[in-house]
C-alpha positions, 0 to 999 in steps of 0.5 A, spaced: 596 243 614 595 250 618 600 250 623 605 248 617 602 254 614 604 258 621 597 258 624 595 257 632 591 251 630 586 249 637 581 243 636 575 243 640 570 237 641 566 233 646 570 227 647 577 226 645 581 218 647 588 219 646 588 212 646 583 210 640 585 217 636 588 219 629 596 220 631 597 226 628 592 229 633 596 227 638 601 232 636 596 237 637 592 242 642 585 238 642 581 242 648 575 238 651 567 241 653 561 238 654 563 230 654 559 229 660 552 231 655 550 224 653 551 220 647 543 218 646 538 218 650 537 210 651 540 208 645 535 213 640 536 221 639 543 220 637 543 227 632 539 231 636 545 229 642 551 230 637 547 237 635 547 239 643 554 237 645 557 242 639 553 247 640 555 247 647 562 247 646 561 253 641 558 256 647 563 254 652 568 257 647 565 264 646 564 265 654 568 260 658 574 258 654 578 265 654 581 264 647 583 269 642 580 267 634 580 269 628 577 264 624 572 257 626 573 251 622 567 247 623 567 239 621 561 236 618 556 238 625 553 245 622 548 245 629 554 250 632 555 255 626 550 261 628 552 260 636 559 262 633 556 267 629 554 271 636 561 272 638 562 279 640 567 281 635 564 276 629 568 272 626 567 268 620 566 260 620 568 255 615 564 248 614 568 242 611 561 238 609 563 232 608 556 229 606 549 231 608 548 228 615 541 227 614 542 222 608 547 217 614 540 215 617 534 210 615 526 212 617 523 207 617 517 209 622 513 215 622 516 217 629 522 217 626 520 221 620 517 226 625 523 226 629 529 227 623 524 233 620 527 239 625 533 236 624 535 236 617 531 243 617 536 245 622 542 242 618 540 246 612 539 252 616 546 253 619 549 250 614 548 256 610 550 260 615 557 258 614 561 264 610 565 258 605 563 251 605 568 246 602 566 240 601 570 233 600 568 230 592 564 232 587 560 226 589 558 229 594 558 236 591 553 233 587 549 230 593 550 237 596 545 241 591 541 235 591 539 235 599 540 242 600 533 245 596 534 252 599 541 253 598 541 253 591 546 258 590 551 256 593 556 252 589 560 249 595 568 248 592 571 241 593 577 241 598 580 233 597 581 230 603 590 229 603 595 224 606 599 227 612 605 222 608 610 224 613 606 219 618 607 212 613 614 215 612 616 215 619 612 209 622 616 204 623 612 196 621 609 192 626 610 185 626 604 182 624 606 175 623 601 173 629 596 176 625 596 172 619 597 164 619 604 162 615 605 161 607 599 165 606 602 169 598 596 172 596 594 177 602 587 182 601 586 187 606 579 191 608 580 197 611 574 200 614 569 201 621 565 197 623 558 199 621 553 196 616 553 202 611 560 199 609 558 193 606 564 188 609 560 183 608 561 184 600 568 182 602 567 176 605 563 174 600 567 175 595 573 171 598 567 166 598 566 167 591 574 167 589 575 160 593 570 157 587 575 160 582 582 158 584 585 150 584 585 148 593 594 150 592 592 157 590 586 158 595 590 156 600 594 160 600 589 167 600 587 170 605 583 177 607 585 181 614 578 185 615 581 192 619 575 196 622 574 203 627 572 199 633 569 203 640 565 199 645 561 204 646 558 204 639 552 198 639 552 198 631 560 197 632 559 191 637 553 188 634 556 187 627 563 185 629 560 178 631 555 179 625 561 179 620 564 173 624 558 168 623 557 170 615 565 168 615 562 161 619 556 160 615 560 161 608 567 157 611 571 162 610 573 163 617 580 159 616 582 164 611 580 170 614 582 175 621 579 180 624 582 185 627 578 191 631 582 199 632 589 197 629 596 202 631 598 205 625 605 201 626 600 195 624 596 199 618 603 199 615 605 194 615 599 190 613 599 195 607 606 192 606 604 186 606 598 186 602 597 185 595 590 188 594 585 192 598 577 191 597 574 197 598 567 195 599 562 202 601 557 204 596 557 212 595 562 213 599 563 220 600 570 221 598 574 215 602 581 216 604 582 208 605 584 207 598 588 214 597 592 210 603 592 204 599 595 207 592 600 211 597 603 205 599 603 201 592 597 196 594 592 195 588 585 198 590 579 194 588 573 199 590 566 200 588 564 204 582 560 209 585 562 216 590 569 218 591 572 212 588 570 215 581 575 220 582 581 216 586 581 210 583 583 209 575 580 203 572 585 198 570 591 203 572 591 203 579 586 198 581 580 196 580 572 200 579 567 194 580 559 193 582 558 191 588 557 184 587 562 179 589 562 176 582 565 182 579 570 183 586 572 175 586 573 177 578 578 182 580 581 179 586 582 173 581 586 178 576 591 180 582 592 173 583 594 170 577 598 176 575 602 178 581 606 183 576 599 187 577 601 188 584 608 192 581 604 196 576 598 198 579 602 199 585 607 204 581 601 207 579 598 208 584 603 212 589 604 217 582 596 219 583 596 221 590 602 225 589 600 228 583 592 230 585 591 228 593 598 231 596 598 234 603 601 240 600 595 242 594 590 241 601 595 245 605 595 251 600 587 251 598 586 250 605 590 256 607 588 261 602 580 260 604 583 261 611 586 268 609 580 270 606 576 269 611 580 273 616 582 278 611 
């Protein structure tokens, strides 16, 4: 968005895989620092790690990386702002939150509780060191306010995350006959990582509760393709990959169901293409780009009622709201498949709203205006 605005836009993190990114970085310079720190220490202090690469990246811009700024953008770690703060000439940093990250963890033992309380103290106090803070939904403006006791004052605005639309207008399809077995008409797509917090299972469960509803012809010809971000070097990845695989076994429904772990876009594409709905499955989802992508490419989104979906997804006009039960998502399902007609209008529908509320030029005009206010 800001090299199209004229902007020298570098990326600076700690670990950066060509092969497993986001295509459009590819086309970007993204600089590396500090990926030999590590990760966790045996698995625990993840947070505490995160905050530890960042803040030695933001060291190693100021001291070593001999770069010119005008402007920092910082994204969800707020550990690095008053480290950039300190630069000779001070330059102003803008945080994009995207949901508090001490809300993202379970404290389930004292020592963890202990732990996480300097943390979060941290979090709070650096997050309000930042000279704007935008934030991705009102949802998470809300949650935001709540959190953040001692940043009261501060009313965050709301910058909604947008498509780089160019890039599903020029991907070419993959073929994904491979994928799913023939004649299947009714084809449902999850789109999510491979974490608990996402409640894949819901979507299972649904298929499951869908079967209950449809005569053996229709059921036959269903089928669910769950899409998920997949890095072997993340255990929660792994461990609830082969989770979700016995839930499909245990409800039978691993004939009618395809896992697909770190998909290329091309193979995005098309499945959106050949999708007649995507399940949206998270709770309190902080904004949600899945389903914007959805609508984009006239697929139907059955999404649950809560967080960003709220304010991308219009009930019965581009999808479907829904608790997050499977019987109320089968119900939804079984409307797609009983009226394929849906599939066209919620389509359409959909394709209107991204381009009228979530397009890349309203973020890429919102975005730069901060920026030039803070250079100003």
């Amino acid at each position: 968005a800001l090299q199209s605005r004229g902007c020298r836009v570098q990326i600076w993190t700690a670990h950066y895989d060509a092969a497993r990114c986001f295509a459009e970085t590819r086309a970007l310079s993204v600089r590396r620092a500090g990926g030999w720190l590590p990760r966790s220490l045996w698995g625990r202090g993840q947070a505490l790690c995160a905050a530890l690469r960042m803040a030695f990246v933001a060291l190693y811009i100021l001291l070593l990386s001999g770069e010119q700024v005008d402007a920092f953008v910082c994204d969800q770690v707020s550990a690095c702002i008053p480290i950039l703060r300190l630069a000779r000439t001070r330059k102003k940093v803008l945080f994009y939150c995207h949901f508090p990250d001490q809300l993202l963890t379970k404290r389930e033992s004292l020592l963890k509780r202990i732990y996480r309380l300097p943390l979060d103290w941290l979090e709070e106090y650096t997050t309000g060191m930042a000279d704007c803070i935008v934030v991705n939904s009102r949802f998470t403006a809300s949650v935001f306010k709540d959190t953040f006791k001692s940043l009261s004052h501060i009313n965050p605005d709301v910058l909604y995350p947008s498509l780089n639309i160019s890039s599903f207008e020029t991907v070419v399809p993959a073929d994904i006959a491979d994928l799913i077995p023939k004649k299947k008409k009714f084809l449902f797509l999850s789109i999510n990582r491979y974490e608990r917090k996402k409640n894949l299972a819901l979507a299972l469960e649904s298929l499951h509760e869908l079967r209950g509803r449809l005569d053996s012809h229709e059921w036959n010809e269903v089928h669910l393709v769950m899409a998920g971000g997949y890095d072997k070097r993340v255990l929660e990845n792994v461990e609830h990959y082969e989770e979700l695989r016995r839930l499909a076994a245990k409800l039978s429904v691993n004939d009618h169901v395809t896992f697909l772990r770190s998909f290329s876009d091309e193979q995005k594409i098309s499945l959106f293409s050949n999708s007649v709905c995507v399940l949206y499955t998270p709770s309190n989802e902080h904004f949600g780009i899945v389903p914007l992508e959805a609508m984009y490419m006239r697929c139907p989104v059955i999404a649950v009622n809560s967080g960003g979906p709220l304010e991308s997804v219009l009930h019965n006009v581009t999808g479907f709201l829904c608790d997050p039960v499977p019987t109320q998502f089968s119900e939804a399902m079984e409307k797609i498949v009983r009226d394929p007609l849906l599939k066209d209008t919620m389509g359409a529908a959909g394709r209107a709203r991204v381009m009228e509320r979530f397009s890349s030029e309203a973020f890429t005009e919102q975005l730069y205006q901060y920026i030039c206010r803070l250079t100003q």
